[in-house]
C-alpha positions, -999 to +999 in steps of 0.1 A: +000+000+000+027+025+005+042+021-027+007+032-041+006+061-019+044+073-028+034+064-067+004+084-064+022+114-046+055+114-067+047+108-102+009+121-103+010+151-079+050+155-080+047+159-039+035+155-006+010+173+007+020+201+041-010+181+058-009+147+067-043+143+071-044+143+037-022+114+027-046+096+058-076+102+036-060+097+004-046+060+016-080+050+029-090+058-008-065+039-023-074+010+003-109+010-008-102+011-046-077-020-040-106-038-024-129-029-054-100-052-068-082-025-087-051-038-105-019-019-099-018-010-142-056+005-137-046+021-106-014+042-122-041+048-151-069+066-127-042+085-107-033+106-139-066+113-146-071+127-104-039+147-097-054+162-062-037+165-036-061+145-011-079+122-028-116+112-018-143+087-027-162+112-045-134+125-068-134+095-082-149+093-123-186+077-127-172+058-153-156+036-132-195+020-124-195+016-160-205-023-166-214-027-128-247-035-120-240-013-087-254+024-089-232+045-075-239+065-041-263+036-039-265+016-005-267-027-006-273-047+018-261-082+007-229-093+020-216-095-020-215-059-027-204-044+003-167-042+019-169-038+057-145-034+087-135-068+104-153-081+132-134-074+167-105-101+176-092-109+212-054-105+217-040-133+242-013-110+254-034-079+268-066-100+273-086-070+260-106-069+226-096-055+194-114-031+173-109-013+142-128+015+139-160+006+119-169+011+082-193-002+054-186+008+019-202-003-013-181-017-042-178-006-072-176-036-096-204-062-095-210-074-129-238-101-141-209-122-151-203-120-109-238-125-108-236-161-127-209-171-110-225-166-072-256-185-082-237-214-098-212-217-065-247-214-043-272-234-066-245-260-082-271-270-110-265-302-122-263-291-155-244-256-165-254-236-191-240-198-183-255-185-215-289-195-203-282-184-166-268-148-177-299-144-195-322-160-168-306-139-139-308-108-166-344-111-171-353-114-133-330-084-122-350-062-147-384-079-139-377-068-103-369-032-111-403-024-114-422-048-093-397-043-061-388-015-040-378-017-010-345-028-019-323-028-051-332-058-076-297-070-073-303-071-035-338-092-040-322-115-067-288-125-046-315-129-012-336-149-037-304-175-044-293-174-008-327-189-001-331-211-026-298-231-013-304-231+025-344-239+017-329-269-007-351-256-028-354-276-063-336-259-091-346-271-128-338-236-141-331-198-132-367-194-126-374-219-099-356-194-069-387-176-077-405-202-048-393-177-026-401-146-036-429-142-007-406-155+020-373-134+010-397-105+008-414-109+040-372-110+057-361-082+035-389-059+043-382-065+080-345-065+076-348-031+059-372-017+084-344-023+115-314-010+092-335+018+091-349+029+122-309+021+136-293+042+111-276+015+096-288+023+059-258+047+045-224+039+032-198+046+060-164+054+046-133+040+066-117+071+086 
């Protein structure tokens, strides 16, 4: 990470900043973009395009959501498309718990190529035909854009696998995790109605 920071600072802005709160925020940037899974070759790419001497979340382009099924500024709740702190860990030599402070961010690359993969890992149909999944799981994330709301589509659709595999549902086709729908609807609308009332429904960037 610190050769991304120094590559970012000497070859794009040609400096340090006087602040180092700035290089703070900057790094956390980075740190998100390489858990997007950012290459190194992409990342010298963007940095050229940025030159700033702090660099933030939002100064980065909207075309780098082209191809995602993710909206940007959007929020997700399915474990998939989000990157979040790590849980607490207990350190044997103090004997006190370990925190790092707390964050939930939303990637920004979730493609329906990702998409096909998830429900082939969760489902394992007997027989795989990606062409005819892609266009199955296609189909149903625009067939829920207009029929559900209280989450994204992509949401509803990855709830709508998750189901089907720990219900042992009976898969013959794309379709069939549609059994569900009432039951993954009835926990999402609940699910939603807690993030809300606790605050927990907005992206939190890492500090």
């Amino acid at each position: 990470m610190e050769d991304l920071i120094n590559l970012y600072y000497d070859q794009v802005c040609g400096s340090l900043p006087d602040e180092d709160w700035k290089v703070n925020q900057t790094k956390k940037t980075i740190e998100f973009l390489v858990d997007c899974g950012f290459g190194y070759s992409e990342l010298f790419k963007l940095f050229g395009q940025l030159e700033k001497d702090v660099l933030r979340p939002e100064d980065l382009p909207d075309s780098l959501w082209d191809y995602s099924l993710i909206k940007r500024g959007r929020f997700y709740y399915h474990s998939e498309l989000r990157i979040t702190s790590k849980p607490p860990t207990f350190d044997p030599r103090t004997g006190k718990e370990v925190k790092e402070p707390f964050f939930v961010e939303i990637k920004i690359r979730y493609t329906l190529d990702n998409l096909v993969d998830y429900y082939i890992k969760a489902i394992k149909p007997p027989i795989i035909d990606e062409k005819k999944i892609k266009a199955g799981l296609d189909y149903l994330l625009k067939y829920y854009s207009k029929s559900i709301k209280i989450v994204t589509p992509l949401d509803f659709v990855l709830a709508l696998i998750d189901t089907a595999k720990y219900n042992h549902t009976k898969i013959i086709n794309v379709f069939d995790i549609q059994k569900n729908e009432v039951e993954v609807f009835n926990s999402l609308s609940k699910m939603v109605a807690e993030a809300k009332f606790a605050g927990k429904d907005v992206i939190v960037w890492r500090q």
